[in-house]
C-alpha positions as CSV (number, residue, x, y, z in Angstrom):
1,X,-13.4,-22.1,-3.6
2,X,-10.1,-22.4,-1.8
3,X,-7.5,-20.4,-3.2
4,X,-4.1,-23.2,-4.8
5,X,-1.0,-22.7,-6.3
6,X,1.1,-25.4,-8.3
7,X,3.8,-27.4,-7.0
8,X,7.2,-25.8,-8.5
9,X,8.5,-29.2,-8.4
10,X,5.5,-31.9,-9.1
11,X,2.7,-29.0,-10.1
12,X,0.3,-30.7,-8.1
13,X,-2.6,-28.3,-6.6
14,X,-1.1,-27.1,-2.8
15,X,-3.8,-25.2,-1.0
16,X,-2.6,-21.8,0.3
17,X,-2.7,-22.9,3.9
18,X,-0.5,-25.8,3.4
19,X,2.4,-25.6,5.8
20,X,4.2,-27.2,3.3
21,X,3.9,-23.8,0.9
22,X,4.9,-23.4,-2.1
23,X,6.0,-27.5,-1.8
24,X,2.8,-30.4,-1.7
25,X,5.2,-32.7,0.3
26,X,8.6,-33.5,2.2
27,X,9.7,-35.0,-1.0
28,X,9.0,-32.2,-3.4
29,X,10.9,-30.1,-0.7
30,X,14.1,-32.1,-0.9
31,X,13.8,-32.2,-4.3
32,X,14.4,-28.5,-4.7
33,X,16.6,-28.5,-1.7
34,X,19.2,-31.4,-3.7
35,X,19.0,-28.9,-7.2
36,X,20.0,-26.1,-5.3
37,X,22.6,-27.9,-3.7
38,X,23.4,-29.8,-6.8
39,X,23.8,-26.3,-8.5
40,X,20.9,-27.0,-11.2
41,X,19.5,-23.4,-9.9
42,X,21.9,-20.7,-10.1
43,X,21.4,-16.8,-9.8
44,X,22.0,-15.4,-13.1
45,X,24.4,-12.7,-12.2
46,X,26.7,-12.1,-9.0
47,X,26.0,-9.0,-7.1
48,X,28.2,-6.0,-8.0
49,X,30.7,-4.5,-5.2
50,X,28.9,-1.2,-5.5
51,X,25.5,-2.5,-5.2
52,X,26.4,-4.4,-2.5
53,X,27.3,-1.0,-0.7
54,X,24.1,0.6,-2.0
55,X,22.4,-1.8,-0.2
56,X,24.5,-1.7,3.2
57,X,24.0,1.8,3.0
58,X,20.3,1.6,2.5
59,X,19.8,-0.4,5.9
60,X,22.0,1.5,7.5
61,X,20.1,4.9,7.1
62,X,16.6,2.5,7.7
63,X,18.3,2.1,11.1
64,X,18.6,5.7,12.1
């Protein structure tokens, strides 16, 4: 049995080797794409100054 997810838009069945993952369609796509830009989706909280440094730091010392 293939393995599916659901559509976060339409929840119609998308097989996992769709290249339209996690979308079933163009349309569902643009969907999501227009409530992003629409500000419908937000990110609960802004990032903090000091964890935005934490992280900088982080890739920096991944780089050495």
């Amino acid at each position: 049995m293939p393995v599916t997810l659901r559509c976060p838009i339409c929840k119609k069945e998308v097989a996992i080797d769709d290249p339209n993952l996690p979308f079933c369609s163009d349309r569902c796509r643009m969907i999501d794409l227009g409530n992003w830009a629409s500000e419908k989706y937000v990110i609960s909280a802004p990032i903090r100054q000091n964890e935005f440094e934490e992280l900088e730091d982080a890739e920096r010392s991944e780089d050495k």
